[in-house]
C-alpha positions in Angstrom: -12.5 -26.1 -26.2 -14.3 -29.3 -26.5 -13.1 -33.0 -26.3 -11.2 -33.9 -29.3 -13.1 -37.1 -29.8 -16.2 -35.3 -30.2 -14.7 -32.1 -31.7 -13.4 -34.6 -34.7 -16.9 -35.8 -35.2 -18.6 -32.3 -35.1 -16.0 -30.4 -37.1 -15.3 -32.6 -39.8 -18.2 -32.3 -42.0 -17.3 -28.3 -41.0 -14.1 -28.3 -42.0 -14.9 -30.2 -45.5 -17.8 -27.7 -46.3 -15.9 -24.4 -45.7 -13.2 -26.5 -47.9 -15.6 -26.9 -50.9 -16.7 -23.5 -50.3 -13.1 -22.2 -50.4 -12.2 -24.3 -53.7 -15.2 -22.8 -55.4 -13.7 -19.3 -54.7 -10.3 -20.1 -55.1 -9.8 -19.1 -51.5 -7.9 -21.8 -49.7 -4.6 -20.5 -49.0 -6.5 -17.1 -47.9 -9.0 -18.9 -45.4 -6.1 -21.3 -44.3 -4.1 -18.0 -43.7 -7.0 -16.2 -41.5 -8.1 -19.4 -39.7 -4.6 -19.6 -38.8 -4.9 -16.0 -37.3 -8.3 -17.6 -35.2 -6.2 -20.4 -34.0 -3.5 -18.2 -33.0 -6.2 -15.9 -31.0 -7.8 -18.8 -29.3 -4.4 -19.8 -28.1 -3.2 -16.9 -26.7 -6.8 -16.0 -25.7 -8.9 -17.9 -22.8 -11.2 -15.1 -22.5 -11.9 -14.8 -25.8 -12.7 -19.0 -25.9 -14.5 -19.0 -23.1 -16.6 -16.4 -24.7 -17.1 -18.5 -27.3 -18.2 -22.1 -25.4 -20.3 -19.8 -23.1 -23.9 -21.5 -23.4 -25.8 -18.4 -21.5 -24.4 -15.2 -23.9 -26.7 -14.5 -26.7 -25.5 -15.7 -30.2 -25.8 -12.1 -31.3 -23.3 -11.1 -28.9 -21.1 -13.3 -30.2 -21.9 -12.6 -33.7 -20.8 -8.9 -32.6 -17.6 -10.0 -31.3 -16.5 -12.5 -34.6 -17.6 -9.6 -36.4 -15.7 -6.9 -34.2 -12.6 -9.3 -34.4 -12.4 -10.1 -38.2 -13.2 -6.3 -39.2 -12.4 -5.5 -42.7 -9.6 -7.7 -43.5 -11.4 -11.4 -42.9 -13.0 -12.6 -46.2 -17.1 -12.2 -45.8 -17.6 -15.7 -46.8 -15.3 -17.2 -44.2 -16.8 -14.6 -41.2 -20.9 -16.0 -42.7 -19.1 -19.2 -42.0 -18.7 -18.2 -38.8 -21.6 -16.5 -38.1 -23.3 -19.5 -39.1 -21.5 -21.4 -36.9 -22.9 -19.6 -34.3 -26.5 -20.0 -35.1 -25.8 -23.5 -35.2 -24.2 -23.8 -31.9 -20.9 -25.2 -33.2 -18.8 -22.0 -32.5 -17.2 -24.0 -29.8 -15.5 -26.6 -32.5 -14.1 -23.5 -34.4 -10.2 -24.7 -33.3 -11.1 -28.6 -34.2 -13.1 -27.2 -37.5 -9.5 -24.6 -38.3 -7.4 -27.9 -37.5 -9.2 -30.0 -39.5 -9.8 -27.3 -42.4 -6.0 -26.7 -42.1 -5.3 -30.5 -42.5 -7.1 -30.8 -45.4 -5.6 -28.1 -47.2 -2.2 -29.6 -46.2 -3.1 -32.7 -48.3 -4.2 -30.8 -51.4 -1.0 -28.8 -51.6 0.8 -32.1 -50.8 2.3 -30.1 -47.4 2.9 -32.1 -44.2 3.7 -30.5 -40.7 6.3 -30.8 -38.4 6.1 -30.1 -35.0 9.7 -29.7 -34.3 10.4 -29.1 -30.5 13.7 -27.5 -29.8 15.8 -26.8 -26.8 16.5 -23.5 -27.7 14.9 -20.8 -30.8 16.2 -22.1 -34.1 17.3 -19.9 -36.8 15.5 -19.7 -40.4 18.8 -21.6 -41.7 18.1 -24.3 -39.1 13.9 -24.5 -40.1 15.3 -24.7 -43.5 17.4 -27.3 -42.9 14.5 -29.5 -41.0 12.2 -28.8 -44.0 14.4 -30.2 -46.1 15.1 -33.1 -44.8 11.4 -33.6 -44.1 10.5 -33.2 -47.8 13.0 -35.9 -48.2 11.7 -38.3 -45.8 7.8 -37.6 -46.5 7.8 -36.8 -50.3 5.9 -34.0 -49.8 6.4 -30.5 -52.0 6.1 -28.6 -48.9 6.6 -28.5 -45.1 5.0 -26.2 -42.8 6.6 -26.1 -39.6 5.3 -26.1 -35.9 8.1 -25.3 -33.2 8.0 -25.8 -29.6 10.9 -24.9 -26.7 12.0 -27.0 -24.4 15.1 -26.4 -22.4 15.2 -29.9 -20.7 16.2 -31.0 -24.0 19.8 -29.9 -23.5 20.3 -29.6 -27.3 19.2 -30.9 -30.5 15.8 -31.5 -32.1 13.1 -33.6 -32.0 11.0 -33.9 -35.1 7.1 -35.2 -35.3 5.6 -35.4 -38.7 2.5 -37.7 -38.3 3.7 -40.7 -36.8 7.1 -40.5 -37.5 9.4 -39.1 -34.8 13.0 -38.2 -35.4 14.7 -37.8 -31.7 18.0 -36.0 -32.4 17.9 -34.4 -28.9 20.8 -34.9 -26.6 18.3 -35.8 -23.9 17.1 -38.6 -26.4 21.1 -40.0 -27.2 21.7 -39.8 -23.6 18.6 -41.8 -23.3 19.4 -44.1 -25.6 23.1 -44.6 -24.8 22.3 -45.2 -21.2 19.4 -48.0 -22.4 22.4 -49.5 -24.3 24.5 -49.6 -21.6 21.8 -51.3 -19.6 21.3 -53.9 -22.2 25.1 -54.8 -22.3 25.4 -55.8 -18.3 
């Protein structure tokens, strides 16, 4: 939606509010749970974030639409968040602000993620497998886990938690053999 540079800035303090609102309910799991669902939606939906960066549409249009879209089943205190974020004209950081919001509940519950790229759809067995061996190189009581196909790959897994990267890919050992073999000329 926006730049990230500018989208940390703006959705920070946004994030940590709707945080301290959530802990004050005990609602974070639930609001990490539906913003989840509006990450998902702005993902798979240009339209629908388009709609919401639009300058020229009328806020109440889109506070028809957030409404329309979060129906019975969003929490009214998250979709007033929202709504608010409208009137203030920060609608267009709702992905950094959901990130960021996400983030933060990740380091309460002492969770990391893993984006975990693939060269073909793992099983749960294999997801399992990663978290664990996350948990024990991070510490952390939980892993939540983020995965990503790509078939150049050949097989194998490549693991991103923070800053740490775990290449077990073929494509990375062939890599890695053929700088070796380089190095040994």
């Amino acid at each position: 939606m926006a730049s990230n540079l500018i989208s940390a800035g703006v959705g920070d303090p946004y994030a940590e509010a709707l945080m301290s609102i959530a802990q004050a309910n005990g609602l974070e799991d639930h609001f990490g749970d539906e913003l989840k669902g509006f990450l998902w939606l702005l993902g798979e939906s240009k339209d629908f974030e388009a709609f919401l960066a639009n300058p020229l549409l009328k806020p109440q249009d889109k506070k028809a639409i957030i409404r329309q879209i979060a129906g019975e089943g969003v929490n009214p205190l998250l979709v007033n968040f929202l709504l608010f974020l409208v009137d203030r004209r920060r609608i267009i950081f709702l992905s950094a602000i959901a990130q960021k919001y996400l983030e933060l509940l990740r380091k309460l519950r002492n969770a990391v993620l893993a984006d975990v790229t693939s060269a073909s759809e793992l099983s749960d067995e294999q997801k399992n497998a990663i978290a664990e061996k996350v948990k024990t190189m991070t510490g952390a009581a939980s892993v939540e886990i983020s995965t990503k196909i790509d078939p150049s790959l050949i097989g194998g897994v490549i693991v991103k938690v923070g800053d740490q990267v775990l290449d077990a890919s073929l494509r990375g050992q062939l890599r890695r053999l053929s700088i070796n073999l380089m190095s040994n000329r």
